[in-house]
TORBALO-55154 format. One line per 3 residues: number of its first residue (from 1); their letters; for each residue x, y negated, z of N, C-alpha, C. Coordinates in pm, whole numbers. Layout:
BEGIN
NUM = a = X/Y/Z/X/Y/Z/X/Y/Z  ...
This chain:
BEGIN
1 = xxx = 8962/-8787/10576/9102/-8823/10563/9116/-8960/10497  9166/-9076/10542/9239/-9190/10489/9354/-9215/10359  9251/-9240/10273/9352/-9267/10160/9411/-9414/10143
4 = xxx = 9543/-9356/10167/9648/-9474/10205/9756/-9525/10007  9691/-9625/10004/9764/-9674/9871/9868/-9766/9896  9958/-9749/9844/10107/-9806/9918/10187/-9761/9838
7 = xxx = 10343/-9855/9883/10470/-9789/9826/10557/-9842/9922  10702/-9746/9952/10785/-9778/10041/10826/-9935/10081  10763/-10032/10129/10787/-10210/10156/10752/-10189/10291
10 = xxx = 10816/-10308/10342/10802/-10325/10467/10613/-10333/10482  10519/-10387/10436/10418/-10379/10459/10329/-10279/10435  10385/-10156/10365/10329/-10076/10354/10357/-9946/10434
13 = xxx = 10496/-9973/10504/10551/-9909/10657/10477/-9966/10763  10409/-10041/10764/10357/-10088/10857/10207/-10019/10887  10175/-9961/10757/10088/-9877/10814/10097/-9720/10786
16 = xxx = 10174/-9724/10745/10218/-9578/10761/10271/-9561/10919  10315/-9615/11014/10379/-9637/11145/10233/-9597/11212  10141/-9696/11207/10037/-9705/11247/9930/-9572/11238
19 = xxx = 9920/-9526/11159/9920/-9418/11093/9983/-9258/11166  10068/-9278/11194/10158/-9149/11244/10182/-9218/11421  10152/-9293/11454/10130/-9309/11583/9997/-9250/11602
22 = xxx = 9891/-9351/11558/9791/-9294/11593/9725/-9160/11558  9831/-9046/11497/9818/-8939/11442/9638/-8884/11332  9640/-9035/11309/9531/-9060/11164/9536/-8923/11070
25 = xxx = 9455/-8830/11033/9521/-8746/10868/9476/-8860/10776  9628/-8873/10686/9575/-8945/10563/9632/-8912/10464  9633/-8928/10369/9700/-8931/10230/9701/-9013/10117
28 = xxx = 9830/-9040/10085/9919/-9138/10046/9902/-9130/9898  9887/-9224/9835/9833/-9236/9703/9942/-9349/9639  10043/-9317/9563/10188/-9394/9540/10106/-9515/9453
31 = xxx = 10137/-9654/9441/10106/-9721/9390/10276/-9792/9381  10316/-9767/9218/10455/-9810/9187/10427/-9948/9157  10520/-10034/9225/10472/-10169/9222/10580/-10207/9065
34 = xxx = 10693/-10153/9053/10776/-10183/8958/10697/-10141/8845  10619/-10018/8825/10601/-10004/8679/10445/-10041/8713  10379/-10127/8751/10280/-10216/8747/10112/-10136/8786
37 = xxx = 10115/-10049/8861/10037/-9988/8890/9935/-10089/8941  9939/-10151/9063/9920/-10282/9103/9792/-10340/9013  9799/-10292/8861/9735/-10415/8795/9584/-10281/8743
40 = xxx = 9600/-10211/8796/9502/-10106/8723/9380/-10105/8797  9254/-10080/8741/9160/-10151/8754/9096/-10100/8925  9159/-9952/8885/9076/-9880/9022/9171/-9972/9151
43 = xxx = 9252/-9951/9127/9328/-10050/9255/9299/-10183/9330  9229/-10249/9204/9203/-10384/9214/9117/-10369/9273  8979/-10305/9253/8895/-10274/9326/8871/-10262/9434
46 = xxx = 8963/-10230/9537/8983/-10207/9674/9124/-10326/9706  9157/-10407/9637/9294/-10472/9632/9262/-10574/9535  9177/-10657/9542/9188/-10773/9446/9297/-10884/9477
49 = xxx = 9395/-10870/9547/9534/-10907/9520/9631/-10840/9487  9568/-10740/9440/9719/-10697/9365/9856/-10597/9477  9857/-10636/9561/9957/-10574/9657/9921/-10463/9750
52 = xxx = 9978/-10424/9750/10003/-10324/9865/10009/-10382/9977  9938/-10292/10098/9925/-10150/10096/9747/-10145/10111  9660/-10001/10028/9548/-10064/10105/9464/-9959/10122
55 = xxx = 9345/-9931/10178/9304/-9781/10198/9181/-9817/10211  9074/-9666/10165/8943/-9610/10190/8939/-9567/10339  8834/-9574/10414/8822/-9470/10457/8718/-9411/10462
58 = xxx = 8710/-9306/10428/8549/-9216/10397/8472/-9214/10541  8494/-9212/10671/8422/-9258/10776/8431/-9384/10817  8413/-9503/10776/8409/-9608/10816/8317/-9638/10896
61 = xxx = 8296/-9735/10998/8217/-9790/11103/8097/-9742/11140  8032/-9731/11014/7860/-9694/10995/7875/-9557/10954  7960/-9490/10958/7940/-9324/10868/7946/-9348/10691
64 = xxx = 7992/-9496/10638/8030/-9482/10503/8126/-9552/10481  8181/-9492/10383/8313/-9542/10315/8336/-9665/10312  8491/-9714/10359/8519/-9849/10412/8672/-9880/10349
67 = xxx = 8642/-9979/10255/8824/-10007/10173/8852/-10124/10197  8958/-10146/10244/9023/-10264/10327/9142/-10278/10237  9185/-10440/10209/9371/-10486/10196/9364/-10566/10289
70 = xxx = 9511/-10589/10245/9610/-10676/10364/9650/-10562/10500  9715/-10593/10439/9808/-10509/10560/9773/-10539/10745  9758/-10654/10798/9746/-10673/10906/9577/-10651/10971
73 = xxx = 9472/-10657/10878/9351/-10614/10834/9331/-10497/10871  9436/-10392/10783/9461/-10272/10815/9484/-10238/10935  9587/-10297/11022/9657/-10253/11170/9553/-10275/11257
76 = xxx = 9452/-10393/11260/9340/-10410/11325/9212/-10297/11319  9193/-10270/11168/9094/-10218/11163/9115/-10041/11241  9225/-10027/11199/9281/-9867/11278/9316/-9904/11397
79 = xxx = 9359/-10017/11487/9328/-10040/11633/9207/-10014/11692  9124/-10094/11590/8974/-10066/11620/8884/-9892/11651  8938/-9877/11503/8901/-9745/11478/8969/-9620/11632
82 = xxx = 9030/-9670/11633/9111/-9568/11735/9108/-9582/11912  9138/-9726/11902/9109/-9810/12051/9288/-9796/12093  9335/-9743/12003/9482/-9785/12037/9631/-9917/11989
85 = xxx = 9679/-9917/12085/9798/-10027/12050/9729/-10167/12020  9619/-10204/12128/9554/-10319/12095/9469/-10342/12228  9545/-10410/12302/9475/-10429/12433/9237/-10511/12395
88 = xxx = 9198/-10429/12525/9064/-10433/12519/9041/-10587/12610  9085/-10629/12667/9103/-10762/12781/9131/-10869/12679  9051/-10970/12693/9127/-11047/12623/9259/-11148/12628
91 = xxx = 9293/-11109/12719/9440/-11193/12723/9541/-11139/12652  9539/-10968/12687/9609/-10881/12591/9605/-10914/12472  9496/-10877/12424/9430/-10863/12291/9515/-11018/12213
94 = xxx = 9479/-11131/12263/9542/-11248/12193/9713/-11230/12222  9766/-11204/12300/9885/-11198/12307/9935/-11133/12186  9815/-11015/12163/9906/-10947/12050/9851/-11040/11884
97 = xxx = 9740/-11026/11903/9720/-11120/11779/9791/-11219/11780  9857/-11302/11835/9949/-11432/11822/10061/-11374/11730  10135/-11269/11823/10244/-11245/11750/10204/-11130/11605
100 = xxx = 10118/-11063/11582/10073/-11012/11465/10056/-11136/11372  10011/-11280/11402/10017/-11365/11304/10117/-11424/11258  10178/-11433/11369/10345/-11490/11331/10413/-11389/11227
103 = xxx = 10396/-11255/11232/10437/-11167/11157/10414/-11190/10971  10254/-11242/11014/10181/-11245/10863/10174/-11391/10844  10211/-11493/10904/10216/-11581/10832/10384/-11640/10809
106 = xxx = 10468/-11597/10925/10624/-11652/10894/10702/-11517/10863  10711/-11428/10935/10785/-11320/10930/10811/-11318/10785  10697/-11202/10735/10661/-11148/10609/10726/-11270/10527
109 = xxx = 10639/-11333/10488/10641/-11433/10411/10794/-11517/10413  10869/-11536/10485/10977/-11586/10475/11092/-11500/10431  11108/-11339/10548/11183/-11240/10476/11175/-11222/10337
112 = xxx = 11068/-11244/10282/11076/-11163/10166/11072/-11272/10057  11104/-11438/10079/11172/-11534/9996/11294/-11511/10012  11371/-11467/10158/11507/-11431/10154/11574/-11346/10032
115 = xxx = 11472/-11226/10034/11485/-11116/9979/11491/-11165/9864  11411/-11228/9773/11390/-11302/9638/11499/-11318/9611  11531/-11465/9687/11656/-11563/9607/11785/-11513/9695
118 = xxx = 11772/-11399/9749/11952/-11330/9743/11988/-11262/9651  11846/-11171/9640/11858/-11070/9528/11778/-11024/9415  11696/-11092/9417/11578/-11049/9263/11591/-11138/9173
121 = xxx = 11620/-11267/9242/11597/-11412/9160/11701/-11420/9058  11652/-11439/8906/11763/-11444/8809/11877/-11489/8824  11866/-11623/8886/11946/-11714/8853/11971/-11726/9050
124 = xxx = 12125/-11777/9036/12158/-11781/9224/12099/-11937/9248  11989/-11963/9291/11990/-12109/9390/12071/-12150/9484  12163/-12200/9508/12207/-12233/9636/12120/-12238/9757
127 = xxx = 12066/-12381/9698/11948/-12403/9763/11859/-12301/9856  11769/-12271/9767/11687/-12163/9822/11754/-12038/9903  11895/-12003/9807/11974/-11949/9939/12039/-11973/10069
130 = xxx = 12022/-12061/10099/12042/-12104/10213/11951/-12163/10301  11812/-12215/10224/11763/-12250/10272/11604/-12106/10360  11618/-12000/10268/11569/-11903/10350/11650/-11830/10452
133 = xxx = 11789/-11768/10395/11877/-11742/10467/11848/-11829/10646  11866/-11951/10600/11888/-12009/10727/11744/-11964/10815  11629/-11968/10763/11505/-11943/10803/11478/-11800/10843
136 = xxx = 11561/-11726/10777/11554/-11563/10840/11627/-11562/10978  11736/-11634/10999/11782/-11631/11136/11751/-11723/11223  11662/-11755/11170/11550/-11902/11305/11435/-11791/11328
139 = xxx = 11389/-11687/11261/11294/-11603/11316/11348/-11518/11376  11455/-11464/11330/11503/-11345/11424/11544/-11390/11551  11586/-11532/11556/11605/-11607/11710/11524/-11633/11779
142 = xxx = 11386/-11626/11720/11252/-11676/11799/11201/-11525/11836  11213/-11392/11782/11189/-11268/11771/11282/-11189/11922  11459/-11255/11904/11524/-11220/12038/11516/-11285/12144
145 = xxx = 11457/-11432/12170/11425/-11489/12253/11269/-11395/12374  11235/-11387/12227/11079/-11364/12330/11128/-11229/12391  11211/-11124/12325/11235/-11021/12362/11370/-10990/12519
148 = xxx = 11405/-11143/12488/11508/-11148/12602/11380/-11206/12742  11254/-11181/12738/11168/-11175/12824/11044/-11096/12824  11054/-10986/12723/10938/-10909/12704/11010/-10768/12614
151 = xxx = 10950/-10662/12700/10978/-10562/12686/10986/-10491/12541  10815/-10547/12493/10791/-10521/12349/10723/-10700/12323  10728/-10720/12188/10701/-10815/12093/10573/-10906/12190
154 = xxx = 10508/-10835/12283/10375/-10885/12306/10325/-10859/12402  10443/-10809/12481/10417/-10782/12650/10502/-10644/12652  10456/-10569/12788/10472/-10459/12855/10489/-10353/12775
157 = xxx = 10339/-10371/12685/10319/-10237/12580/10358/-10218/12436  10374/-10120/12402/10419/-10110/12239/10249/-10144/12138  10267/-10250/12034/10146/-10270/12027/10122/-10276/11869
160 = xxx = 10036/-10278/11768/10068/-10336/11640/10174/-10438/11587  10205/-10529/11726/10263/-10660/11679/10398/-10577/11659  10438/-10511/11710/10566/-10435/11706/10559/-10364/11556
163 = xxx = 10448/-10291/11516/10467/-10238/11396/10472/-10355/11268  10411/-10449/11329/10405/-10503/11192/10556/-10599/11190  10604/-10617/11254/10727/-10683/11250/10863/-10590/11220
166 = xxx = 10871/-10425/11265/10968/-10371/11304/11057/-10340/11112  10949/-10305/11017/10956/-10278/10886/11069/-10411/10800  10969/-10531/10872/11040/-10605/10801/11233/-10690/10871
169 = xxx = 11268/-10574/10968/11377/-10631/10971/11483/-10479/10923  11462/-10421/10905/11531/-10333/10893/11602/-10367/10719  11565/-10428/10688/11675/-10501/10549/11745/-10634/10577
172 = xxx = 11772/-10614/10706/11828/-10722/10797/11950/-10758/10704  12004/-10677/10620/12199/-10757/10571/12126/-10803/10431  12027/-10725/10348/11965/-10797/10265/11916/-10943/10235
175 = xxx = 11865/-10978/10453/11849/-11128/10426/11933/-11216/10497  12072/-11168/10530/12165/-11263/10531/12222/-11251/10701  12141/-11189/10770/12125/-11170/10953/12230/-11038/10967
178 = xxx = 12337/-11082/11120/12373/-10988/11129/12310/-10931/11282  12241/-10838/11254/12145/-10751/11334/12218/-10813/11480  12358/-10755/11531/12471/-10785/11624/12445/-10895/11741
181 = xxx = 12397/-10960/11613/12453/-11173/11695/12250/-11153/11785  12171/-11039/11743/12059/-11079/11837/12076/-10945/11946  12134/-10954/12064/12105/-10813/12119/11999/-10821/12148
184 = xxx = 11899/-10855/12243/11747/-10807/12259/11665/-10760/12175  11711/-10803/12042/11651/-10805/11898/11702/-10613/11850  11810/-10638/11877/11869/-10483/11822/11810/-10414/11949
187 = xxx = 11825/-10384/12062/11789/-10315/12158/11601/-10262/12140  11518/-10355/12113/11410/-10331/12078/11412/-10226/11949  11471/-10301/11843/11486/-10216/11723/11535/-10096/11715
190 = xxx = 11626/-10073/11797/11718/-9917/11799/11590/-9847/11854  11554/-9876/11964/11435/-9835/12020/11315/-9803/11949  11272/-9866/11883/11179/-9860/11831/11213/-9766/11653
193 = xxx = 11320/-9781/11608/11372/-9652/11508/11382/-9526/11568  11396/-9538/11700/11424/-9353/11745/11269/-9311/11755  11149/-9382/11730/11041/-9340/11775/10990/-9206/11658
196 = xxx = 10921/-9085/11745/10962/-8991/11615/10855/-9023/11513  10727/-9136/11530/10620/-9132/11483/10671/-9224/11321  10772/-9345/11413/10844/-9464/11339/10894/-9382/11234
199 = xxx = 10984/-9277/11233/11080/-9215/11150/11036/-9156/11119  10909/-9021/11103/10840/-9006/11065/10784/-9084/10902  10729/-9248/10984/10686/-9315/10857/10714/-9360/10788
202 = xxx = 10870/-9413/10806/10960/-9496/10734/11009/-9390/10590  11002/-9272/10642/10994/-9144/10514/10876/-9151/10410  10793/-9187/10437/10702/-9174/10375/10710/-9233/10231
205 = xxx = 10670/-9157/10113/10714/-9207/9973/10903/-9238/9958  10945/-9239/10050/11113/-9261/10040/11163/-9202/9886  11140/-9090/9888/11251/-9043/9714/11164/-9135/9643
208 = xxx = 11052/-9247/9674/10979/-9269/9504/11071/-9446/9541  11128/-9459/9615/11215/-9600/9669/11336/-9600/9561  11326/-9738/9510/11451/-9809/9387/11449/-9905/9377
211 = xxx = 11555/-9978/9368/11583/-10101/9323/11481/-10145/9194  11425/-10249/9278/11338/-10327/9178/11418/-10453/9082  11481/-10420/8993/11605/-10506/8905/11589/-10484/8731
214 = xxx = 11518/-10397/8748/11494/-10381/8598/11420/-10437/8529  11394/-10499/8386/11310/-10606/8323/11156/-10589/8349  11156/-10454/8339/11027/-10429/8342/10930/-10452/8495
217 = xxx = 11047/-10402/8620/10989/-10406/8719/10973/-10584/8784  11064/-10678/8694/11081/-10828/8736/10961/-10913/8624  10935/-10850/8542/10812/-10865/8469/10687/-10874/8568
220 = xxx = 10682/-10748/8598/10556/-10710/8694/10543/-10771/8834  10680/-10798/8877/10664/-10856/9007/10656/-10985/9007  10728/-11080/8929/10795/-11200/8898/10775/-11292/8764
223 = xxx = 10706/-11206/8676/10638/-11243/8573/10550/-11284/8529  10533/-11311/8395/10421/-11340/8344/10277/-11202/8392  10314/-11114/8401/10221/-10989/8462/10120/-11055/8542
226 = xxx = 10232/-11089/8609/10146/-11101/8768/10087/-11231/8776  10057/-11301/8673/10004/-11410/8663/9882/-11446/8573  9828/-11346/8537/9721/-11287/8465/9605/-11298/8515
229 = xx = 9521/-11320/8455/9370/-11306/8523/9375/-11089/8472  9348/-11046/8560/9317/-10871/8568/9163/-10871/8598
């Protein structure tokens, strides 16, 4: 069984999705990012960055135990492991890695400056608010474009690139986008929320989900904490 260390974030839905598609047994090992779990030693160990989401698996490749981070690491390595949602051809195969990178290098990474300086960031930037804001709806336009010519994120088929992107829009009013103004964008997404594997994962750890606003949890995320040699 796959021990899955995580907490309800878009990147840690991303393999929980992955996970309950590929009907993996695993079990979920809460790592509270607010009250600083993150920094404890066994974690680091398998997570020397600190974040979520990241997992063992006691059958790894060779018949021994195999602990992986990074989230997109993850979606590969259980493509691998499985032979699913990851074309074997290589034209496929890059199609989807293209857009799995776009995920992990703009997606991710930009949503969740949105997310910052709308709502975590002490102090309101203008600036920075507008200037991610504006950047969350230049991806979601590059996201409904491709989709106003492709069925899923990366062709024909439903693929990782879909999981790893689908998590991080669903706090769509959080970063300033109104879902509406992309239909191809929502049409994929509605779609892809009715999936029972999707909804299924998006539950996962849910009652341990809260607003990260409290001193302690902006310490740990945003603080001096997290800037520590561990």
């Amino acid at each position: 069984m796959i021990e899955v260390y995580s907490w309800p974030t878009p990147n840690g839905h991303k393999v929980h999705i992955m996970l309950e598609e590929c009907r993996l047994p695993y079990r979920v090992i809460p790592v509270d990012i607010g009250a600083g779990d993150q920094f404890d030693p066994k974690f680091l160990s398998i997570s020397p960055n600190n974040k979520i989401p990241a997992i063992i698996d006691p059958q790894g490749p060779d018949g021994r135990p195999m602990s992986l981070f990074e989230s997109g690491a993850i979606l590969l390595y259980l493509a691998g492991k499985t032979g699913q949602f990851l074309p074997t051809d290589t034209r496929g195969r890059y199609e989807v890695l293209q857009w799995l990178m776009f995920q992990m290098g703009g997606v991710g990474p930009m949503l969740g400056q949105a997310h910052h300086f709308r709502i975590y960031a002490p102090e309101k930037i203008e600036y920075a608010i507008d200037r991610y804001t504006n950047e969350a709806q230049r991806l979601y336009g590059v996201i409904d474009k491709r989709l106003a010519q492709s069925k899923y994120i990366a062709g024909d088929a439903y693929s990782i690139a879909d999981m790893a992107i689908f998590p991080w829009l669903r706090s769509w009013k959080n970063q300033g986008v109104e879902l509406a103004d992309y239909g191809h964008l929502k049409g994929w997404f509605d779609e892809l929320a009715a999936r029972p594997a999707v909804k299924r994962a998006v539950e996962v750890l849910a009652d341990h989900r809260r607003p990260l606003v409290d001193d302690k949890a902006r310490e740990n995320l945003f603080g001096g904490t997290q800037y520590k040699r561990h």
